[in-house]
C-alpha positions as CSV (number, residue, x, y, z in Angstrom):
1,X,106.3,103.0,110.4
2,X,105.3,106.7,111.5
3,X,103.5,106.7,114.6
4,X,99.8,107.5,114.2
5,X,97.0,108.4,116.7
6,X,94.3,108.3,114.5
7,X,95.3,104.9,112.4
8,X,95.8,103.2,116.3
9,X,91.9,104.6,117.8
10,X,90.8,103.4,114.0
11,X,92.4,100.1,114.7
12,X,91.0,99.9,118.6
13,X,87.3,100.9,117.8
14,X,87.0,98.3,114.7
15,X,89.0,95.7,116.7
16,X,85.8,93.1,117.0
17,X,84.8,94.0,112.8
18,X,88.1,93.0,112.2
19,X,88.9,90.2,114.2
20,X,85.2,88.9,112.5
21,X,86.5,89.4,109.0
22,X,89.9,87.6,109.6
23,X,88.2,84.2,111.2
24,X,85.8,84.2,108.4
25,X,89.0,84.5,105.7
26,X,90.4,81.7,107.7
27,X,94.0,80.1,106.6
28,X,93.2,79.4,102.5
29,X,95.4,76.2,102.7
30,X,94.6,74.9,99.7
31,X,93.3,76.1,96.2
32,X,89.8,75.5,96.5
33,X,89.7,77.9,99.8
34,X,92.3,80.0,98.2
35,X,89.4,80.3,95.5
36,X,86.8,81.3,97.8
37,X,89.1,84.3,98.9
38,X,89.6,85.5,95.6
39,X,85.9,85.0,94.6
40,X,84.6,86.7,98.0
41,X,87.0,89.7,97.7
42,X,86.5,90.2,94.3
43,X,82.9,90.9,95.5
44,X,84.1,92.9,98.1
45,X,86.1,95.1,96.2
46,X,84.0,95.4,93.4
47,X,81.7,96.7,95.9
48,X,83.8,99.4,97.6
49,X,84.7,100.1,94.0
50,X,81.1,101.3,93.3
51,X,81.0,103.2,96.9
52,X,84.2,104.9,96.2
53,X,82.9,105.8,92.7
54,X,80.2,107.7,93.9
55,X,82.4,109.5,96.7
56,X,83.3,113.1,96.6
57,X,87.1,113.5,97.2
58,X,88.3,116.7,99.1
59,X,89.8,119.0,96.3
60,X,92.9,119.2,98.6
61,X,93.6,115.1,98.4
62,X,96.1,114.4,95.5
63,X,96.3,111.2,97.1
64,X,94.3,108.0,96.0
65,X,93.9,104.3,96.9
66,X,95.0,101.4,95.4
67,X,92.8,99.6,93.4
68,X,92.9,95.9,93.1
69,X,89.5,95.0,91.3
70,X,90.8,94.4,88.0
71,X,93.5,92.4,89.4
72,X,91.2,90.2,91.4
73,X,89.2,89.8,88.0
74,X,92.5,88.6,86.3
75,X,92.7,86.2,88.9
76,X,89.3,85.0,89.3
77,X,89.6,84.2,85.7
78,X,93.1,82.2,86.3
79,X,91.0,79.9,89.2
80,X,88.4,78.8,86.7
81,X,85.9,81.9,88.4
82,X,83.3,83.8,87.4
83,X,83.8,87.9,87.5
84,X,82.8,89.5,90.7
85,X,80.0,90.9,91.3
86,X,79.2,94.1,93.4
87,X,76.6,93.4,96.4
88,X,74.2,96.2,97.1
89,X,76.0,98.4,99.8
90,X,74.7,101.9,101.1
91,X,77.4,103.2,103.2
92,X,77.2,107.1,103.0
93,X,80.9,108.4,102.4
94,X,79.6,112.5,101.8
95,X,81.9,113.4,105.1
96,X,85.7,113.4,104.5
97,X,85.9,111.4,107.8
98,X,83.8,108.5,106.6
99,X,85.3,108.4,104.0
100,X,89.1,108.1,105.8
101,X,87.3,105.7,108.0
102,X,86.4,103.6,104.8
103,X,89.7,103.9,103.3
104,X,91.7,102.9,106.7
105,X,89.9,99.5,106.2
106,X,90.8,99.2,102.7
107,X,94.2,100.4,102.5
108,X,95.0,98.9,106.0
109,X,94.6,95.5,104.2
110,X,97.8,96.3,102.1
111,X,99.8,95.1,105.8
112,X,98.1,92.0,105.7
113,X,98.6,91.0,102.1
114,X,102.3,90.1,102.5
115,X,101.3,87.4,104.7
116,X,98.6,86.3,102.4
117,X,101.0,86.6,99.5
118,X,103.4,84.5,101.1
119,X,100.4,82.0,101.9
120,X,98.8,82.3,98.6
121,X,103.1,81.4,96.5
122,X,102.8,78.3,98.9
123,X,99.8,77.2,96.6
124,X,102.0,78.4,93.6
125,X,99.6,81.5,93.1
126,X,102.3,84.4,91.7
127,X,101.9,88.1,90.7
128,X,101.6,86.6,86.9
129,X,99.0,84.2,88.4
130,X,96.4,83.9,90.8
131,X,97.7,86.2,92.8
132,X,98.2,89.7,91.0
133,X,95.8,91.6,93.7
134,X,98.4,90.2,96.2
135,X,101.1,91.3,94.7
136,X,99.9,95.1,93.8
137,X,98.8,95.6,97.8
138,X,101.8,94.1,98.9
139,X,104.7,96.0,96.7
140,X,104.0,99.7,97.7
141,X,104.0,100.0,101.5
142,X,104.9,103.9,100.5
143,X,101.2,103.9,100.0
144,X,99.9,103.2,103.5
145,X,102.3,105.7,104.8
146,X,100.7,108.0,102.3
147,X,97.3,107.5,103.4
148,X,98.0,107.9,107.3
149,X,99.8,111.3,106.6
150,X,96.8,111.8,105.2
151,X,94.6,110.7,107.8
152,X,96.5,112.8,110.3
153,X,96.7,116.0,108.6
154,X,92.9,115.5,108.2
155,X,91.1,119.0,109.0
156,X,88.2,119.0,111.1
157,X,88.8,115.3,111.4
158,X,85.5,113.1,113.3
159,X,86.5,110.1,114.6
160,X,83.0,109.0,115.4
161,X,81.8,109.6,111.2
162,X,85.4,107.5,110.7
163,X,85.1,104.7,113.0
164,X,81.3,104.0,112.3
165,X,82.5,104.1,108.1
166,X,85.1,101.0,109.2
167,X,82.7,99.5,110.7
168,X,80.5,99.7,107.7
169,X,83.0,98.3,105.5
170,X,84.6,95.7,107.7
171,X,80.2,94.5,107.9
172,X,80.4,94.7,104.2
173,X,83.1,92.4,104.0
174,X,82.3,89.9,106.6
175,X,78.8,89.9,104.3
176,X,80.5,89.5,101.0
177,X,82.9,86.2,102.6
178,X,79.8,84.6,104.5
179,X,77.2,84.9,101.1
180,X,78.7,82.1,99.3
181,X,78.4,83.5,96.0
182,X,81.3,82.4,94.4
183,X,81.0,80.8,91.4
184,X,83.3,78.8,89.0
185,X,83.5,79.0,84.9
């Protein structure tokens, strides 16, 4: 994995946000709290989805991140779950920074989905069930190496703007997993 400065002060100033987040998605060991994962980042991502729709990308980004919304629907929808829907969420993504900051939390949760793939096949979730959003993070690790390339060629790069946008969204996901709004068919 290319060494980079700016993924590792991203990864030291959201250490607590993180940490949070992880407890609260605890071990899913069985299919009920494998359920309440799918259903709480379903919300999540539907969320970001909505942020990220309203964000204005740098003309000189050809790059994109991956998108696992419709995938967590599918899945939702295999587990007996209603669709997910987006929480009200205000983080301001204007400044290129914020919006790397943003998209190191999202794309940086690609690492941890091969654990939680491996985790969620042990429950006999698959890529063709229960698991699809799994599967997409997980099979492109070319991605993440995308994104930090571009998070180190970054021009007039802030890592206060970037580290205070993780932040928001690691908040926003700790708020989605502790709402309890999941909701079965």
């Amino acid at each position: 994995m290319a060494y980079s400065e700016r993924r590792f002060e991203l990864r030291d100033r959201t250490r607590d946000g993180h940490e949070r987040l992880d407890a609260a998605v605890g071990a899913f060991d069985s299919l009920r709290s494998y359920s309440h994962y799918v259903g709480f980042l379903g919300t999540f991502r539907a969320t970001m989805d909505d942020q990220l729709a309203g964000a204005i990308w740098p003309l000189e980004w050809s790059w994109r991140p991956t998108m696992v919304s419709a995938a967590l629907a599918q899945d939702a929808q295999d587990l007996g779950l209603n669709a997910a829907r987006s929480m009200k969420a205000a983080i301001d993504l204007r400044k290129p920074s914020a919006l790397l900051g943003a998209l190191y939390v999202l794309e940086g949760s690609t690492l941890g989905a091969r654990f939680l793939r491996q985790r969620a096949a042990g429950l006999g979730m698959t890529g063709a069930f229960g698991a699809r959003h799994l599967s997409l993070m997980s099979n492109d690790m070319a991605q993440w190496q995308s994104f930090l390339l571009l998070l180190d060629d970054a021009c007039d790069f802030d890592m206060d703007h970037a580290a205070a946008a993780a932040n928001e969204v690691f908040a926003l996901a700790l708020r989605c997993f502790e709402s309890g709004r999941v909701v079965y068919q």
